[in-house]
C-alpha positions as CSV (number, residue, x, y, z in Angstrom):
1,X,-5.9,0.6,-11.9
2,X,-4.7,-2.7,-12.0
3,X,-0.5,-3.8,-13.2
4,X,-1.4,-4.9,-16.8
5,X,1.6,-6.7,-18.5
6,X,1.6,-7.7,-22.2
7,X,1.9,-11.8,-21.9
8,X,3.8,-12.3,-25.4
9,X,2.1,-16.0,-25.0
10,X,-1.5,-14.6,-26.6
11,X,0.0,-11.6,-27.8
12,X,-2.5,-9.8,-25.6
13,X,-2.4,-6.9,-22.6
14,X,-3.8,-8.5,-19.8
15,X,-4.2,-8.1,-15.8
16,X,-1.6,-9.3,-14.0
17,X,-3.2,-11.9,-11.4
18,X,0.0,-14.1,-9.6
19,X,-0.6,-17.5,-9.0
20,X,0.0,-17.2,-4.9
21,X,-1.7,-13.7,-3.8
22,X,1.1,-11.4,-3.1
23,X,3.9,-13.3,-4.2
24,X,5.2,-13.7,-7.9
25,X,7.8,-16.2,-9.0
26,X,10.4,-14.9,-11.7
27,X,12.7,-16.2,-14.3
28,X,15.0,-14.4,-16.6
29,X,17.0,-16.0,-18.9
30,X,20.7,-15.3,-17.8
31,X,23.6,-14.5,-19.8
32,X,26.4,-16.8,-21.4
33,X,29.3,-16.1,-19.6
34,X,32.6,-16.3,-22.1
35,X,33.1,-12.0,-22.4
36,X,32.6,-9.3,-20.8
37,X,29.0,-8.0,-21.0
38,X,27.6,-5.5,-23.6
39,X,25.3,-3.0,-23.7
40,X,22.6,-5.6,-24.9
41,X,23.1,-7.4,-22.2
42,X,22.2,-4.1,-19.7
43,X,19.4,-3.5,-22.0
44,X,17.8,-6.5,-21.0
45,X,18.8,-7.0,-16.9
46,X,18.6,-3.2,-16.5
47,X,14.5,-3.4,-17.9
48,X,14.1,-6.4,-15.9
49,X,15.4,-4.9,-12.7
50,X,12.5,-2.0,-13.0
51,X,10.0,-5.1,-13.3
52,X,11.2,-6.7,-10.0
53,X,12.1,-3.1,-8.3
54,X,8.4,-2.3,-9.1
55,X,6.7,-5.2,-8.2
56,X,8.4,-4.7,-5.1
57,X,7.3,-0.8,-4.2
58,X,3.7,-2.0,-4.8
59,X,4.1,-5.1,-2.6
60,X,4.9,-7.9,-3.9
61,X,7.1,-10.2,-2.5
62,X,9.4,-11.4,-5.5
63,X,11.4,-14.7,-5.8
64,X,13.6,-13.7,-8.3
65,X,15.8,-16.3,-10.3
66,X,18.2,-15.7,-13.5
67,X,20.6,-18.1,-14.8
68,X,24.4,-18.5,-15.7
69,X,25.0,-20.1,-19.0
70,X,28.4,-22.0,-18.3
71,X,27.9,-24.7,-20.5
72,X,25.9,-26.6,-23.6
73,X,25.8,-23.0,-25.3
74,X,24.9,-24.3,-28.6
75,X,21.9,-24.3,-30.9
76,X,21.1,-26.6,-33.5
77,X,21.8,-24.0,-36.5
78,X,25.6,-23.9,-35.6
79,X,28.5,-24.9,-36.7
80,X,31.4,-25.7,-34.4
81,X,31.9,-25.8,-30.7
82,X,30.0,-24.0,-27.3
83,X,31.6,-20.6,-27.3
84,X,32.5,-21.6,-24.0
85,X,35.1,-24.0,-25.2
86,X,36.2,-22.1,-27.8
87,X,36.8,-19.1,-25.9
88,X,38.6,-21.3,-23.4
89,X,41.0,-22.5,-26.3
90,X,41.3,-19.3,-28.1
91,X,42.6,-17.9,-24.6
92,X,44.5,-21.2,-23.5
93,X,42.1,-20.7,-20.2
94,X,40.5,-24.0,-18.3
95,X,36.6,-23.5,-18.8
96,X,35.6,-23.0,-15.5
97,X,38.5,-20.5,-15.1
98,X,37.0,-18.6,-18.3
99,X,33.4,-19.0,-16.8
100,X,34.7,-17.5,-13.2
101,X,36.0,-14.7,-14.6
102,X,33.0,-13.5,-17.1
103,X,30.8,-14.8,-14.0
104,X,32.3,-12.0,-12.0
105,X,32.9,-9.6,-14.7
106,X,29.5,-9.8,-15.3
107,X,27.4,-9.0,-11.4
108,X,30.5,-6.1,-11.4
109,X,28.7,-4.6,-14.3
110,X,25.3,-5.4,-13.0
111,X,26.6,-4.1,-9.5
112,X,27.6,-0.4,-11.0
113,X,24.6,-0.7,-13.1
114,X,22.5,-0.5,-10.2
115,X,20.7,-3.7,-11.4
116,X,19.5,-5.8,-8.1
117,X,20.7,-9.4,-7.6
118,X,18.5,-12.1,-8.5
119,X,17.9,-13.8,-5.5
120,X,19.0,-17.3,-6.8
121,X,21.6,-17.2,-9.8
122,X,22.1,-20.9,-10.5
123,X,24.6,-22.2,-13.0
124,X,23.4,-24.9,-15.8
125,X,26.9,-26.9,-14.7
126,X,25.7,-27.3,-11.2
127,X,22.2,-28.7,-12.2
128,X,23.2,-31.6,-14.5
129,X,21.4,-34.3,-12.5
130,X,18.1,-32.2,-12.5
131,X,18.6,-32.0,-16.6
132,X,19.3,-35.7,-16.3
133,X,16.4,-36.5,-14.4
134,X,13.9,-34.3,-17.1
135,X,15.4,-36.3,-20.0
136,X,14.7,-38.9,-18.8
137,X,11.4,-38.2,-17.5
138,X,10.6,-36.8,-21.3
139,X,11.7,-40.3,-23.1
140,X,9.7,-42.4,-20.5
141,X,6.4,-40.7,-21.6
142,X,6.9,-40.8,-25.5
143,X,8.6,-37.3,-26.0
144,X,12.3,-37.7,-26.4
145,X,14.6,-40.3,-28.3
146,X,18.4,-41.8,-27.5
147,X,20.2,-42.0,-30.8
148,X,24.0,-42.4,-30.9
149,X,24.5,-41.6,-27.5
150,X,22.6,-37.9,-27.7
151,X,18.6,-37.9,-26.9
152,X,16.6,-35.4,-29.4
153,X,13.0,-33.7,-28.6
154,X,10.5,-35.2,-31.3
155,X,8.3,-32.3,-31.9
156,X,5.9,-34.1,-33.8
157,X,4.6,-35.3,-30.1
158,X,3.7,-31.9,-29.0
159,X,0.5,-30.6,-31.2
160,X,1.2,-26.9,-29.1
161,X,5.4,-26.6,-30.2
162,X,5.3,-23.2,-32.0
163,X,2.7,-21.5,-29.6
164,X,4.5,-18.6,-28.3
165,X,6.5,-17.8,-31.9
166,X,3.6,-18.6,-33.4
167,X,5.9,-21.1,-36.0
168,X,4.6,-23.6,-38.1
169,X,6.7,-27.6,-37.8
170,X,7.5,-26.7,-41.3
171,X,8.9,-23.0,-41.2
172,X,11.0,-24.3,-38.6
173,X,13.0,-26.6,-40.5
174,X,15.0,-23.9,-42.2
175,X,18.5,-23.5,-40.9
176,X,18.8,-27.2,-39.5
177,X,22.1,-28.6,-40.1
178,X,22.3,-31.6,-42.1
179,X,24.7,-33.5,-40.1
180,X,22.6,-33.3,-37.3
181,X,19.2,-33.8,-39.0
182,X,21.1,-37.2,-40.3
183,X,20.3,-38.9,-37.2
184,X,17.3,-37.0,-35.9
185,X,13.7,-38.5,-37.2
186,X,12.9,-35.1,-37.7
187,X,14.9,-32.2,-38.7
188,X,12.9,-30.0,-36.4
189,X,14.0,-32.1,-33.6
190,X,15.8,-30.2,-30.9
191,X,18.5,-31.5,-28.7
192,X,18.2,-32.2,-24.6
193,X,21.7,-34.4,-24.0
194,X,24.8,-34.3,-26.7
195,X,27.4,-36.8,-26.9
196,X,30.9,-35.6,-26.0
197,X,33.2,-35.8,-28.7
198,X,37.3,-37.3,-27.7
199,X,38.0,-33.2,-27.6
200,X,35.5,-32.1,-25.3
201,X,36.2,-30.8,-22.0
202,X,33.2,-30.4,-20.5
203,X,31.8,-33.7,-19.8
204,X,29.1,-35.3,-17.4
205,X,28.2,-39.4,-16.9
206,X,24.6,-40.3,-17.5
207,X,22.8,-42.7,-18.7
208,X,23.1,-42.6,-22.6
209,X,27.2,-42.3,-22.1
210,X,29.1,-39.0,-21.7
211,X,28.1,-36.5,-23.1
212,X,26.6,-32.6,-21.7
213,X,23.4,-30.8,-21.9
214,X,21.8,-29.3,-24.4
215,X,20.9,-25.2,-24.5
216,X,17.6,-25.0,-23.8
217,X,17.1,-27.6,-20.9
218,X,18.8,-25.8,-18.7
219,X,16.1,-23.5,-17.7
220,X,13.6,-25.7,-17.5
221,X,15.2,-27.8,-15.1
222,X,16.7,-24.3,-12.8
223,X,12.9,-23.4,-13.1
224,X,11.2,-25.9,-12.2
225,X,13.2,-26.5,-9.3
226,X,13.5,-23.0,-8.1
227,X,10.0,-22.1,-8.8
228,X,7.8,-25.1,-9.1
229,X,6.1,-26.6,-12.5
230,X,4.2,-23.4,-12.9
231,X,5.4,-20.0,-11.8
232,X,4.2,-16.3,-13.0
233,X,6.5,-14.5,-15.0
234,X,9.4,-15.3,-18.1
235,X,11.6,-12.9,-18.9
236,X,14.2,-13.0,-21.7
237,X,15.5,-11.3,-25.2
238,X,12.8,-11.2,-28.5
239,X,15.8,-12.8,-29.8
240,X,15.5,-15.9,-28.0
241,X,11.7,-16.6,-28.6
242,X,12.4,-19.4,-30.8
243,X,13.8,-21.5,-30.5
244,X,15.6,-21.6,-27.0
245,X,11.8,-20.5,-25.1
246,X,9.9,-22.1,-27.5
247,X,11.8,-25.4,-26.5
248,X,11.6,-24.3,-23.2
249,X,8.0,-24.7,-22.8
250,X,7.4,-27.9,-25.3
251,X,9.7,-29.5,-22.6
252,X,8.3,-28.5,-19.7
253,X,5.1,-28.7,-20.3
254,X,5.2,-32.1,-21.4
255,X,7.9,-33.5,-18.8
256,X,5.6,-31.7,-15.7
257,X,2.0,-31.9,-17.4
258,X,1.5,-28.3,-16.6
259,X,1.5,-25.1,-17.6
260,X,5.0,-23.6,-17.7
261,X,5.3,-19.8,-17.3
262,X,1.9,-18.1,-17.4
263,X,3.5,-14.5,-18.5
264,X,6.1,-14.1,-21.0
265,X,8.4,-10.8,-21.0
266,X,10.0,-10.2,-24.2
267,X,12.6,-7.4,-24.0
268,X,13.9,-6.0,-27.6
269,X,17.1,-5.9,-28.8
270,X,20.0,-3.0,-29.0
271,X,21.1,-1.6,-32.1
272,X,23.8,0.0,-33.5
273,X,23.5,2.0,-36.7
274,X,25.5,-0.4,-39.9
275,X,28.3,1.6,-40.9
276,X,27.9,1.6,-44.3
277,X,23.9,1.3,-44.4
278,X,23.2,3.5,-41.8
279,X,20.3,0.9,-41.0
280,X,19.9,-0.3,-36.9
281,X,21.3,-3.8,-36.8
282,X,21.0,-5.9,-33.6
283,X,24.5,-5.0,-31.2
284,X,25.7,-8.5,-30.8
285,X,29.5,-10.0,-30.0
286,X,29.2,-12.4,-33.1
287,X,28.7,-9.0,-35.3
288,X,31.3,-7.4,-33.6
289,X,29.3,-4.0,-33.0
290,X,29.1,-4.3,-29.7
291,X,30.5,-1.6,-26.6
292,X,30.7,-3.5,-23.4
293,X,29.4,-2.4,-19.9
294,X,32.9,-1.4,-19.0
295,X,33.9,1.0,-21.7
296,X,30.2,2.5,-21.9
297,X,30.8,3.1,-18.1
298,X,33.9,4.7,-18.8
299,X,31.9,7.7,-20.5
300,X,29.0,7.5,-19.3
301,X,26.9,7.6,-15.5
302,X,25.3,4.0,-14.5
303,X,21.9,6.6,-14.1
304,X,22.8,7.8,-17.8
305,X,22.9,4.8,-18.9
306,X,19.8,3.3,-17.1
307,X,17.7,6.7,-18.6
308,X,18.7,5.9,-22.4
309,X,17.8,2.0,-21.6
310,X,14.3,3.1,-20.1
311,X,13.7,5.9,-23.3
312,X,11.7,3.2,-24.9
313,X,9.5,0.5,-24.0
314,X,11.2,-2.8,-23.3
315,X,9.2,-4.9,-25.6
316,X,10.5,-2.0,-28.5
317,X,14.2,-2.1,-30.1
318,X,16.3,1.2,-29.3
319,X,19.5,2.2,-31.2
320,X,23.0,3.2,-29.6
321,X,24.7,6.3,-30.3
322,X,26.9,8.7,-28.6
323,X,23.9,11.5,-29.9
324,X,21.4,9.5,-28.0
325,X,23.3,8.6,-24.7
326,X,24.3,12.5,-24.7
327,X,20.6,13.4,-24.9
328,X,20.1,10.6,-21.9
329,X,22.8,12.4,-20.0
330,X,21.1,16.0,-20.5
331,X,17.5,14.5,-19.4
332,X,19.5,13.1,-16.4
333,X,21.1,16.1,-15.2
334,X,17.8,18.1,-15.3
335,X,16.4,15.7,-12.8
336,X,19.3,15.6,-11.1
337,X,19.6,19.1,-10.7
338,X,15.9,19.8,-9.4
339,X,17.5,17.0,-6.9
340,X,20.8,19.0,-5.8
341,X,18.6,22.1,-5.8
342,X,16.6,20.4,-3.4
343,X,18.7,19.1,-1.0
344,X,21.0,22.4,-0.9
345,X,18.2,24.4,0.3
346,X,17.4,21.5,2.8
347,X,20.5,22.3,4.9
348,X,19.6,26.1,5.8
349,X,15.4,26.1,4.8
350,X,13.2,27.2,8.3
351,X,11.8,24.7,9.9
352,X,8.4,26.4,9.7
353,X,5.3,25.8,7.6
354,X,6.2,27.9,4.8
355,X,2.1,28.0,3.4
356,X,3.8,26.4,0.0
357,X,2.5,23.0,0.3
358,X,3.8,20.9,-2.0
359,X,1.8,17.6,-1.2
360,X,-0.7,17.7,-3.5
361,X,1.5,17.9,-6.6
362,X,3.4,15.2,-5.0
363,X,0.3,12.9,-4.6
364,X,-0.5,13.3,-8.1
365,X,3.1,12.6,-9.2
366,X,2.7,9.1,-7.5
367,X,-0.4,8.8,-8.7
368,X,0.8,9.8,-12.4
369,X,4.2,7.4,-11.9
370,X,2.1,4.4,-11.5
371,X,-0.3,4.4,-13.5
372,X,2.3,4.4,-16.0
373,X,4.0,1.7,-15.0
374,X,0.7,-0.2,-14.0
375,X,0.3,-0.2,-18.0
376,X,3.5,-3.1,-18.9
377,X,6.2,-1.2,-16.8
378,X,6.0,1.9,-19.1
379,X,9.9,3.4,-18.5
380,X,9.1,6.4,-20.7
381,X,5.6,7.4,-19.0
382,X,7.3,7.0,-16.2
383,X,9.9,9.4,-16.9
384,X,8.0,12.1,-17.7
385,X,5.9,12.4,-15.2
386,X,9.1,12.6,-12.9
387,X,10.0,15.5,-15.8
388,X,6.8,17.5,-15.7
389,X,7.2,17.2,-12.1
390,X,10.7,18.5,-12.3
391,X,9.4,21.8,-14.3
392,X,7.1,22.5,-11.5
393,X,10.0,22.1,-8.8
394,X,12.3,24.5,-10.4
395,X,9.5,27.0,-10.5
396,X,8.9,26.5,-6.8
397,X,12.6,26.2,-5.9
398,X,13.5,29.7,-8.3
399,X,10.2,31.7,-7.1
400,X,11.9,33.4,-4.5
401,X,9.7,32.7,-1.8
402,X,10.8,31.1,1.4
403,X,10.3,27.3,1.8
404,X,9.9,25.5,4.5
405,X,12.1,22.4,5.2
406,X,8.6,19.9,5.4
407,X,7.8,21.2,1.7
408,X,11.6,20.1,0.9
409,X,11.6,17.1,2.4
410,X,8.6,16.0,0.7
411,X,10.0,16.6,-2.9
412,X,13.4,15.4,-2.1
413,X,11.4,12.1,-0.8
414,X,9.1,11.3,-3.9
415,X,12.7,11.7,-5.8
416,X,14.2,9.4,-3.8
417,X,11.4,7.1,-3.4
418,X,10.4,6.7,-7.5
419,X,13.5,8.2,-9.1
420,X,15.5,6.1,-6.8
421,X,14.2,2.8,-5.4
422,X,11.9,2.2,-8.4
423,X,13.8,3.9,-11.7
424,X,17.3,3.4,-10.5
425,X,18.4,6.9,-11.6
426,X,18.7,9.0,-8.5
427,X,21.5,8.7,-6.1
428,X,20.4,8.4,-2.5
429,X,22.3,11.0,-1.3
430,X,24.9,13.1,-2.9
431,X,27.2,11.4,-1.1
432,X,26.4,8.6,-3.2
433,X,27.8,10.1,-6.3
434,X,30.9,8.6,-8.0
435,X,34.3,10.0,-6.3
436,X,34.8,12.0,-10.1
437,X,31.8,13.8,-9.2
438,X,32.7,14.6,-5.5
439,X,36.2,15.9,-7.0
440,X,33.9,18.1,-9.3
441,X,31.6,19.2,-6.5
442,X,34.3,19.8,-4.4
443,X,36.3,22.2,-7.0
444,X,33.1,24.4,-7.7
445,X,32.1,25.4,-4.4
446,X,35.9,26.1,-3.4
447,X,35.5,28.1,-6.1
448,X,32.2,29.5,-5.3
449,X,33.7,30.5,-1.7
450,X,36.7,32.3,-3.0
451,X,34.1,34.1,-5.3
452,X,32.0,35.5,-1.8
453,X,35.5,36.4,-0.6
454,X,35.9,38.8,-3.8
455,X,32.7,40.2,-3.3
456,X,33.0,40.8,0.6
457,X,36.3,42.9,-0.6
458,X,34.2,44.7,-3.1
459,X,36.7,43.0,-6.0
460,X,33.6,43.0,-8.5
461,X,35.9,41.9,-11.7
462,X,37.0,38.8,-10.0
463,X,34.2,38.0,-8.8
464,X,32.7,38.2,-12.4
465,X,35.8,36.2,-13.7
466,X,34.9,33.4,-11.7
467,X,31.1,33.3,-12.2
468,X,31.6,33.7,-16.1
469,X,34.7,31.2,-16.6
470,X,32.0,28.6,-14.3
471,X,29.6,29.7,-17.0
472,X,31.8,28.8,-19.9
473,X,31.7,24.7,-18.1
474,X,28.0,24.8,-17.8
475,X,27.8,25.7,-14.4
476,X,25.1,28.8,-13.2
477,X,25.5,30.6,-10.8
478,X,22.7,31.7,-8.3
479,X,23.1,34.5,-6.3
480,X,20.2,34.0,-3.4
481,X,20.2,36.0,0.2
482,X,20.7,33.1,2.0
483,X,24.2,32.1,-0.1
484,X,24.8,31.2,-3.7
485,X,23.7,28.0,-5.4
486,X,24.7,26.1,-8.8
487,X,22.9,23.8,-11.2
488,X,23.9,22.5,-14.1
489,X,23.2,24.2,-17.4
């Protein structure tokens, strides 16, 4: 079966056939760095990293390249200043000191997250030239005016502006300022280069005067010198189809005279429940209903986290609550358990062949695992056909019957290898684990040990004390002939 991916540009499910045989270019729409990052922001990296990690198992060789936003932040529907600049005066902080710091806060997050680095992370500040150079390209053929020092898109030019939101020129007047559509021939017109105002900080020479960037030019210039004028895949948030990728492509397409992206990736948005409504409403830092990274790490596993993320479909919305991040953690920690189970009775299993084969329920897992993510990168599919594998695991592993250290290897393996290096969700080794969770190991088999010692010296009440006090934590005891495992109730 071939990878199908639903190209948002057509609004259809299509095969996915990359420009180069065996090599797909990639661009996701980075974040804008002036706070720490939220849970909408893992939402989106955290999907996207399963698109690159499984392009990769099935072969692919992936050029991966996301942007930082570190300046020209602002849309024509706001009032105000970049959020950059603001930020920077709120917090008496130099801009580039403000953008360091989210900058790092942010791959930190990524980096617990277990999200893979892009391969080329380029920042819109360090790029002006190649902006320049676009602009200017854009007014030389008859798409782009210079008015008042600022140079505006003129969407009439471009019959195919509105193809991907599927927006009429005049729906997409609503919302436009009317101190910028004073000096704009058409209010629909977008800006590529804003003059800097006395106050601004942030401030580049060019050839219309001082001025910066505007918003969506930046990734068509990091694009098309990363990746060429055409590349495969464009990933982003639903919430940015228009107009930040919609100007994306107007410009780029016009500027280079080809296509632009040939596959767009739409991921939807976190919600939060409205406090007083009850209703989802989009988790956003303007809203303030937002939990960053950090403090959603702070109760939660970067696996846990990465399950709730992958509970739905990408392209589909998904709403935040403790109640659904505690039903994550449970599905986690029956995986995870089949995986401890696994790797305990690796250490003393015979290395014979136990007649328990195992392989051809781990072929059909494969099989199973990517067929579901051969249809758009199907996170939930995915999932549980590592879960239906799971149930057949424990009813090997609990059957009483010897098994062989090949039959162990295998399942501990296919864990490793989808759960793992495609999902994200199962640590390498246990070893890997955080140190909280070493600490925790640690404590129950001390206690475990001092349990066998009761029993050796025929002291049946404490060993009962022990095993029902573990009990009362959520921790089973198993008593086997070759020692005493625990799982996770």
């Amino acid at each position: 079966m071939p990878l199908k991916i639903f190209n948002v540009l057509g609004r259809e499910k299509t095969d996915f056939i990359p420009l180069e045989e065996g090599h797909v270019g990639m661009y996701v729409c980075g974040p804008t760095v002036y706070d720490h990052a939220h849970l909408g922001h893992a939402k989106t990296y955290v999907s996207f990293d399963l698109v690159v990690r499984y392009l990769r198992y099935i072969g692919y060789n992936v050029l991966y390249v996301q942007n930082i936003t570190d300046v020209g932040h602002l849309t024509e529907t706001e009032f105000g200043e970049d959020k950059i600049l603001k930020k920077a005066r709120a917090t008496q902080s130099k801009p580039m000191q403000l953008v360091e710091t989210y900058t790092r806060s942010y791959f930190e997050d990524m980096d617990v997250l277990k999200v893979t680095r892009p391969d080329i992370s380029p920042r819109a500040s360090g790029h002006i030239p190649e902006q320049i150079n676009m602009i200017q390209t854009l007014i030389e053929k008859g798409y782009a005016y210079e008015v008042n020092g600022s140079v505006y898109f003129d969407v009439t030019t471009a019959p195919n502006y509105g193809k991907l939101s599927n927006r009429r020129l005049d729906e997409q007047a609503e919302g436009t300022r009317e101190a910028v559509r004073s000096e704009k021939r058409n209010p629909q017109d977008f800006a590529l280069w804003k003059r800097a105002d006395p106050e601004h900080i942030l401030r580049w020479d060019s050839p219309w005067g001082e001025g910066f960037p505007g918003w969506h030019i930046e990734c068509s210039a990091m694009a098309k010198k990363y990746l060429g004028d055409t590349f495969d895949i464009h990933g982003g948030g639903i919430d940015n189809i228009f107009p930040h990728n919609e100007c994306e492509i107007v410009q780029s397409e016009c500027c280079n005279d080809a296509e632009f992206a040939r596959y767009w990736m739409l991921v939807g948005s976190l919600n939060v429940p409205d406090p007083i409504e009850g209703i989802p409403v989009k988790m956003s830092k303007s809203l303030g209903n937002f939990v960053t990274v950090k403090d959603a790490l702070a109760k939660y596993r970067p696996e846990v986290i990465r399950m709730f993320v992958f509970s739905a479909h990408y392209s589909n919305p998904v709403t935040y609550s403790d109640e659904v991040l505690a039903a994550a953690s449970a599905g986690w920690e029956r995986l995870y358990n089949a995986v401890r189970l696994t790797r305990q009775m690796m250490a003393d299993a015979p290395n014979t062949d136990d007649g328990n084969s195992f392989d051809a329920r781990v072929n059909q897992l494969k099989a199973d695992f990517c067929a579901a993510m051969d249809d758009d990168f199907s996170a939930p599919k995915a999932i549980a056909t590592l879960q239906e594998f799971t149930r057949d695991v424990n009813t090997l592993l609990n059957s009483g019957t010897t098994i062989g250290l090949s039959t162990l290897e295998s399942i501990e393996a296919v864990y490793r290898e989808l759960g793992g290096d495609v999902l994200g969700i199962i640590p390498e080794s246990d070893i890997a684990t955080s140190n909280n969770a070493q600490r925790e190991a640690g404590l129950i088999e001390l206690l475990i040990e001092l349990r066998a010692q009761a029993r050796k010296a025929k002291n049946w009440a404490e060993s009962d004390r022990i095993r029902d006090e573990l009990q009362k934590l959520g921790i089973i005891l198993e008593d086997r002939p070759d020692g005493t495992i625990w799982k996770v109730e």
